[in-house]
C-alpha positions in Angstrom: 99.3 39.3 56.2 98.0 40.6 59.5 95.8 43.4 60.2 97.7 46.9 59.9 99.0 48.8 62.8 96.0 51.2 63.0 94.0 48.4 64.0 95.6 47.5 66.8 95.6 50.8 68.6 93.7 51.7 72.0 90.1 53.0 71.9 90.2 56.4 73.4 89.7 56.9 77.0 86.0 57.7 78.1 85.3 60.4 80.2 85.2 59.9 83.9 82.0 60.8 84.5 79.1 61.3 82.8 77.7 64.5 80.7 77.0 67.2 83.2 73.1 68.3 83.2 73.1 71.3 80.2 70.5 73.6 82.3 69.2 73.9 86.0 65.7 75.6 86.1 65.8 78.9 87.0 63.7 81.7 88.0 65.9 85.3 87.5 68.7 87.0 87.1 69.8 87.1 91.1 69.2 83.7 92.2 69.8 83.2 96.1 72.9 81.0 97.1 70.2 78.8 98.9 68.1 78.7 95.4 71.2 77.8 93.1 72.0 75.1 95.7 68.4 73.7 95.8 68.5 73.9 91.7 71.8 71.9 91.2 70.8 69.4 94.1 67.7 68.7 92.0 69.4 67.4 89.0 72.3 65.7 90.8 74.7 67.6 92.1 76.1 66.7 96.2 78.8 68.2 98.0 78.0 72.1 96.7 80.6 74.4 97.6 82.9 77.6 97.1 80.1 79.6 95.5 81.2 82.6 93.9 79.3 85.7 92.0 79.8 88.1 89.0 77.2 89.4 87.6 75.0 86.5 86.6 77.4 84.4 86.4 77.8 82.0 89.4 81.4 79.4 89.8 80.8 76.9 91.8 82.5 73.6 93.0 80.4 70.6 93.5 80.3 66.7 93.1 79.1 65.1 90.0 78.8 61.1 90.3 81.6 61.1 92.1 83.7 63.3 91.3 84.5 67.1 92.2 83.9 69.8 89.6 84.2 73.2 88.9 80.8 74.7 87.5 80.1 77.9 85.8 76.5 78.5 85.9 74.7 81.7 84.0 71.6 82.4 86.3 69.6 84.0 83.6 69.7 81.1 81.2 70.4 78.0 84.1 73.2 77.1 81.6 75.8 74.9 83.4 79.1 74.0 81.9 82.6 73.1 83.4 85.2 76.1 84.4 88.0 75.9 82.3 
């Protein structure tokens, strides 16, 4: 008869926004505020707030196409990923 049930079912959602950047460029271990700022701005990022330190690691909150995130960035490697 008519296609089965599992056909019929929704496509999963996509994400809201698109992939994050995986890296800003970076030059040390202690980057400035003012650097990390000028870094994410470069690949994207608007609306950079809330920044918050320790050790190299570096939380921040920021807008990605539209929408606000919370970052965790590792200033040795420029890896950038979302907080959990």
């Amino acid at each position: 008869q008519a296609a089965s049930e599992a056909d019929h079912t929704a496509p999963a959602p996509a994400e809201a926004t698109a992939d994050l950047p995986a890296a800003i460029s970076v030059s040390g271990e202690h980057l400035s505020t003012s650097a990390l700022t000028e870094a994410l701005a470069k690949v994207g990022f608007t609306n950079i707030s809330d920044i918050r330190r320790s050790g190299s690691i570096a939380h921040v909150t920021a807008d990605w196409q539209g929408e606000s995130v919370a970052l965790r960035i590792d200033s040795r490697t420029g890896r950038v990923e979302r907080s959990q």
